[in-house]
C-alpha positions in Angstrom: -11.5 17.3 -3.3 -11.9 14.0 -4.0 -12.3 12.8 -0.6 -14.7 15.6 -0.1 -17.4 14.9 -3.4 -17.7 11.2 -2.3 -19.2 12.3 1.4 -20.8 14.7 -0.6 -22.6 11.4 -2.7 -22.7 10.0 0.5 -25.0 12.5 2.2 -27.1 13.3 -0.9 -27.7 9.5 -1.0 -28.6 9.3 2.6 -31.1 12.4 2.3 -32.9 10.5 -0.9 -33.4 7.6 1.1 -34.8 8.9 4.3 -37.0 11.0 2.4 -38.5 7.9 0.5 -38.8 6.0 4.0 -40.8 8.7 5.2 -42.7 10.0 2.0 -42.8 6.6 0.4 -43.3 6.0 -3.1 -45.6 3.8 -4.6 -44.9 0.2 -7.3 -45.2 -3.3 -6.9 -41.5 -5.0 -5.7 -39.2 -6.9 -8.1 -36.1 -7.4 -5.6 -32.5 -7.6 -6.3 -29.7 -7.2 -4.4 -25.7 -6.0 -4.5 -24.4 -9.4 -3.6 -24.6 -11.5 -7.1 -23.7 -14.8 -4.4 -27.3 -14.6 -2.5 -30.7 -13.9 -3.2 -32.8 -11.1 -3.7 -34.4 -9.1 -0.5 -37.8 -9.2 -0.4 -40.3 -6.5 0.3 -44.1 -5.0 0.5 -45.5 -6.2 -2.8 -47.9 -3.3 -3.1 -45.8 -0.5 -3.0 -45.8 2.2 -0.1 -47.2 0.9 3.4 -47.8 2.2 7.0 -47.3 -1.7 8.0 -44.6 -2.2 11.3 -42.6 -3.8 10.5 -39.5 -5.9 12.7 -35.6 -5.8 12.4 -32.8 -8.1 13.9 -29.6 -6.0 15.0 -27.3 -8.9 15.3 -23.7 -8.8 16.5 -21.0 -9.0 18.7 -19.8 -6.6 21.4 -23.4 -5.6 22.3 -22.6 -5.7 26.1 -19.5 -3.6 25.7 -19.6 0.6 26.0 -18.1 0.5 22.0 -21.8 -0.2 21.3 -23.4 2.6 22.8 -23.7 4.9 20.0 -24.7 2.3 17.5 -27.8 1.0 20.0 -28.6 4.9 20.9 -28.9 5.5 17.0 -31.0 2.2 16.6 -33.6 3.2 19.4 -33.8 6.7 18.1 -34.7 5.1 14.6 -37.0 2.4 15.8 -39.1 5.5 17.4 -38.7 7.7 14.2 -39.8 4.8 12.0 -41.7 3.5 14.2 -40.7 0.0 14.2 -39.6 -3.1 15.8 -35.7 -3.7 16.6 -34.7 -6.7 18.6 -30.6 -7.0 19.5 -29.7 -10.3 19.6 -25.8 -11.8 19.3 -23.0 -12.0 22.3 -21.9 -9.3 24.9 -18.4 -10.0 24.3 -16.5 -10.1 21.3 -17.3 -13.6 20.2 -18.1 -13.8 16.4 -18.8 -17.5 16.7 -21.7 -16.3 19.4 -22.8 -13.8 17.5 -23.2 -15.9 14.2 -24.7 -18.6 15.5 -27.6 -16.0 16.6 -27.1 -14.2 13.5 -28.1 -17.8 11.9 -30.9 -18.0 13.9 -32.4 -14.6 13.2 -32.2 -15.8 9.8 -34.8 -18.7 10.7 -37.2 -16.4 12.3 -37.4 -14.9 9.0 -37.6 -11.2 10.2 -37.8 -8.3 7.5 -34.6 -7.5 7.4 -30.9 -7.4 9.6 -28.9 -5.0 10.5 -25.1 -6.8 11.1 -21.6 -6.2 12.0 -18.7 -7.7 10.7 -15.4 -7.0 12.4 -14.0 -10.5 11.3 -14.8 -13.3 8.8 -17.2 -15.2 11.8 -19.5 -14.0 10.5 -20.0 -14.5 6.8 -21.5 -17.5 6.9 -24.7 -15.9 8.9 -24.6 -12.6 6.3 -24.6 -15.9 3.2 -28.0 -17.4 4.7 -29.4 -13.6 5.1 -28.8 -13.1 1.5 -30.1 -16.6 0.6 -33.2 -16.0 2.5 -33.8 -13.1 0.5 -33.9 -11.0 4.1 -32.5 -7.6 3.1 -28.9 -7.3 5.1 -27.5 -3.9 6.0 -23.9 -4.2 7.5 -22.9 -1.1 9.5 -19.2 0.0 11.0 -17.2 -3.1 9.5 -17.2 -5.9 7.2 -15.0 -8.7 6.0 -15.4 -8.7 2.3 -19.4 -9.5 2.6 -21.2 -6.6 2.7 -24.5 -7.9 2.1 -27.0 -5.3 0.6 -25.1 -2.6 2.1 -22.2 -1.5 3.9 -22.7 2.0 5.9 -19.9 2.8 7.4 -16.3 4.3 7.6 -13.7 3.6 4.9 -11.5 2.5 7.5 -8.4 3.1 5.1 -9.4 6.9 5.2 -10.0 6.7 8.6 -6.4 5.9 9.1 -5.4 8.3 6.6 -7.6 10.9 8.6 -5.7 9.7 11.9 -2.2 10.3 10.3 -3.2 13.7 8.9 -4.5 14.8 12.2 -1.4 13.7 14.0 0.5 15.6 11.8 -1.2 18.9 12.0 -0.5 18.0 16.1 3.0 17.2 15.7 4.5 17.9 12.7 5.8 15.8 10.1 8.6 13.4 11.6 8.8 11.9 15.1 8.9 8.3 16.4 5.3 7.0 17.1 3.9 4.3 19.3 0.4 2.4 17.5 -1.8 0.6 19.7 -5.5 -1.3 18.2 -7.4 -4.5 18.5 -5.2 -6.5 15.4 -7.3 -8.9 13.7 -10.2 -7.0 13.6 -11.3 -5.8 10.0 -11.7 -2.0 10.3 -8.8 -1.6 13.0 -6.7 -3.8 10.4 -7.7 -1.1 7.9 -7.5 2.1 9.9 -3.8 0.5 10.4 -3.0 0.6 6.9 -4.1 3.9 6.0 -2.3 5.3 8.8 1.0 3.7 7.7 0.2 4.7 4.3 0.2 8.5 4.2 3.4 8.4 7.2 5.1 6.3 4.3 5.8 10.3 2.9 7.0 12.0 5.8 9.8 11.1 9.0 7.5 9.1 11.2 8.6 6.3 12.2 6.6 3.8 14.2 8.7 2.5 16.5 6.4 -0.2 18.8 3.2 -1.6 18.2 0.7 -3.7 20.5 -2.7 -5.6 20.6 -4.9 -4.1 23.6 -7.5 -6.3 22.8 -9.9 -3.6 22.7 -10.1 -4.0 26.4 -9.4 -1.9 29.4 -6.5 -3.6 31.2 -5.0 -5.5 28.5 -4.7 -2.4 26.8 -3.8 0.0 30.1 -0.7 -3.3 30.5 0.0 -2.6 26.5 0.1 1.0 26.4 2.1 1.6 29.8 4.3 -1.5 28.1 4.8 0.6 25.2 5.7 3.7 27.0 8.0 1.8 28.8 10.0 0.2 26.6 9.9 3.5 24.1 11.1 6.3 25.8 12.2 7.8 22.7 8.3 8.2 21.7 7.0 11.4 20.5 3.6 10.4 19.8 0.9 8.1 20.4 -2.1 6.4 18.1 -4.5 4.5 19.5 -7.0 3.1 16.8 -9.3 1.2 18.9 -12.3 2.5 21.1 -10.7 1.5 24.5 -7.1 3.3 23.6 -7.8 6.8 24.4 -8.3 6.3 28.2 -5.9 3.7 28.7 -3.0 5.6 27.4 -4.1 8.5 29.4 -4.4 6.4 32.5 -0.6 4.9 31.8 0.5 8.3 30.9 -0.8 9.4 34.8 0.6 5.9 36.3 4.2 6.7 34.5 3.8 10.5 36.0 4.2 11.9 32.3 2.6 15.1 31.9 -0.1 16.5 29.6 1.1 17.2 26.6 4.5 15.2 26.9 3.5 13.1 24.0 1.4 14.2 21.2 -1.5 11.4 21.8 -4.3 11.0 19.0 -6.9 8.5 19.7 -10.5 6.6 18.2 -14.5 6.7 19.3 -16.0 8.9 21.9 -15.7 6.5 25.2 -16.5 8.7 27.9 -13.6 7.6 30.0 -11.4 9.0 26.9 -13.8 12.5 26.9 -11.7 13.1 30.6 -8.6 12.8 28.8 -8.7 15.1 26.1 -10.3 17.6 29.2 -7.0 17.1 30.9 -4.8 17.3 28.3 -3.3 14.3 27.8 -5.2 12.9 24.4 -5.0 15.8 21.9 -7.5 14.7 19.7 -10.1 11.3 18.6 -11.4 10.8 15.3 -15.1 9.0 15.6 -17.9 7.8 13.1 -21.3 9.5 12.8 -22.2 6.2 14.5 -25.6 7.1 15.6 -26.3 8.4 12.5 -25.1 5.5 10.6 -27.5 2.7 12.2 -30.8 5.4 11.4 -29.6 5.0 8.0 -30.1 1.3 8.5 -33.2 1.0 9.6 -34.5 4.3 6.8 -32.5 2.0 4.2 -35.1 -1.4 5.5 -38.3 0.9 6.1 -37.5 2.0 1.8 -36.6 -1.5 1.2 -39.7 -3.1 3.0 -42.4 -0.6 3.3 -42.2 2.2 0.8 -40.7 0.4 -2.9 -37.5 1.5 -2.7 -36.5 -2.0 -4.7 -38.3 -0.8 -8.0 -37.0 2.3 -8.3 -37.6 2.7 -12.3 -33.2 2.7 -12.5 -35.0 -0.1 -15.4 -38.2 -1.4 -16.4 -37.3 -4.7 -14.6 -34.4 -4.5 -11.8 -34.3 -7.8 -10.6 -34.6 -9.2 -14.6 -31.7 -6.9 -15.6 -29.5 -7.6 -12.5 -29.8 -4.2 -10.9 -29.6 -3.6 -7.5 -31.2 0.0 -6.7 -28.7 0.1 -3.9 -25.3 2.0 -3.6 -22.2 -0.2 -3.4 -21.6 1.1 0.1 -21.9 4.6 1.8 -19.2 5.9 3.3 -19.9 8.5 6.7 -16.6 9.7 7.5 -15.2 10.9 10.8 -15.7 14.2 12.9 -12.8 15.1 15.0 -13.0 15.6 18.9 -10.9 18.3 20.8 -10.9 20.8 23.5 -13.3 22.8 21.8 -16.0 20.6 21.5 -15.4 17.9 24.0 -18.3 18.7 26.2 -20.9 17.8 23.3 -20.2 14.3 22.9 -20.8 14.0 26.3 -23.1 10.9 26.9 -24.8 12.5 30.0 -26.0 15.4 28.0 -27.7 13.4 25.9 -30.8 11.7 25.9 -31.1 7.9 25.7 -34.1 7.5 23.3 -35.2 4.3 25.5 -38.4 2.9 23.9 -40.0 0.1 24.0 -39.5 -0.5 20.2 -36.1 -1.7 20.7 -35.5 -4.6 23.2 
């Protein structure tokens, strides 16, 4: 129940906000912001405004297929809003890259960033945001800055949610193999809530490996793992790239479908095939799409339609209060059989604009 109200906040919170960035609401700007460290985000000092306006989404991994969903949600909110988003940061996973860009997105003074964190790389870049006075939204992960705003999964629950759907798979005791990407924030997270709630039952974990979040060191680490674990009942992979590489090992080993109870992370369409065959049972995923419209409707309220002097008191910034939420928490949806086919990427449409790019 609890769990349940504070998606329920969650939602109602999200609903208020895209309603003010498309309705607006009029009053003169008096920023503040959640993090007491930087400055305060500034904004339209009029009140509501049809002005475009132009966003930075800066981070790492922006060349890798884990990104997909989070650009496809940004292009389909740069056409909604109707306003500028321009990607900038490395392809690969390199925080240093991408915080060295995120720094100098900050220079370029846009009016407002959209950022992810999945280490501490890049705090420093998220400091000088909030310095700026740039308003900072952090989507998917962060490392103890969240800027403005964090929008995102509670990556504890997440691995709570993981364990509780690999229990409803295969019961409540069994020895279990854990792959994810260690060192990254939310997979770091997702880790401990999984090994939290199989604390209570007769799972034991009996191998775990780094994949990197990469096909073939994670293929090598899951076929590893199956190796060397014979005993194995069940599978977790908490990263995007683990669903289809322990389906791929499972075929290379010549286990069959259903051999292993297999629960898996993100919608890669590579790991789609594998829950069609058989072999991944289920994948728990963000709203991620959803999540980076939020964003950008959180920036178009901030920027464009006075979302900063919402009367919470008759002077926010003089009082210390920041209009917005401490964070916002999406949740997962959960992938089967049933309802494989819709996450399909090739169903869907791409949303390319010129607005993003």
């Amino acid at each position: 129940m609890k769990k349940t109200l504070k998606r329920l906040i969650a939602a109602s919170l999200a609903l208020v906000m895209m309603g003010a960035a498309l309705a607006g609401c009029a009053g003169g700007q008096t920023p503040g912001g959640n993090n007491s460290s930087g400055g305060n985000p500034s904004s339209n000092a009029g009140g509501s405004s049809t002005e475009q306006k132009t966003y930075y989404y800066v981070a790492a991994g922006l060349g890798q297929s884990y990104s997909y969903d989070m650009i496809l949600g940004l292009k389909y909110a740069a056409d909604k809003y109707n306003c500028k988003i321009v990607p900038m940061g490395a392809d690969d996973w390199n925080s240093q890259t991408a915080n060295a860009a995120l720094e100098q997105a900050v220079a370029m003074k846009p009016d407002g960033i959209i950022t992810a964190a999945w280490d501490a790389g890049m705090n420093p870049g998220i400091e000088k945001a909030m310095a700026a006075g740039i308003p900072t939204v952090l989507v998917e992960a962060h490392s103890g800055n969240e800027g403005n705003l964090y929008i995102g999964l509670d990556n504890v629950d997440a691995g709570r949610e993981t364990a509780q759907e690999l229990i409803k798979f295969a019961g409540n005791s069994g020895k279990l193999l854990v792959m994810g990407n260690w060192g990254s924030t939310n997979i770091d997270e997702k880790f401990i809530g999984l090994k939290e709630v199989l604390a209570d039952t007769g799972w034991e974990i009996v191998g775990d490996m780094d994949g990197e979040c990469a096909a073939e060191p994670s293929l090598q680490a899951a076929k590893d793992l199956l190796t060397n674990h014979p005993e194995a009942t069940a599978f977790v992979g908490l990263d995007s790239a683990c669903g289809a590489a322990i389906g791929t090992a499972m075929e290379e080993l010549s286990m069959e479908p259903g051999s292993i109870t297999v629960i898996c992370a993100d919608r890669e369409d590579a790991m789609l095939d594998y829950i069609r065959k058989g072999y991944v049972q289920a994948s728990l995923t963000n709203r991620t799409a959803a999540m980076c419209y939020m964003a950008v409707g959180f920036l178009e309220s901030v920027t464009n339609h006075g979302f900063l002097d919402v009367p919470i008191t008759s002077d926010n910034a003089g009082s210390d209060v920041s209009p917005f939420p401490l964070h916002m928490f999406t949740g997962n949806v959960v992938i089967n059989k049933d309802n494989v086919d819709n996450f399909d990427h090739s169903k869907m449409d791409s949303y390319d604009t010129p607005l993003y790019g």
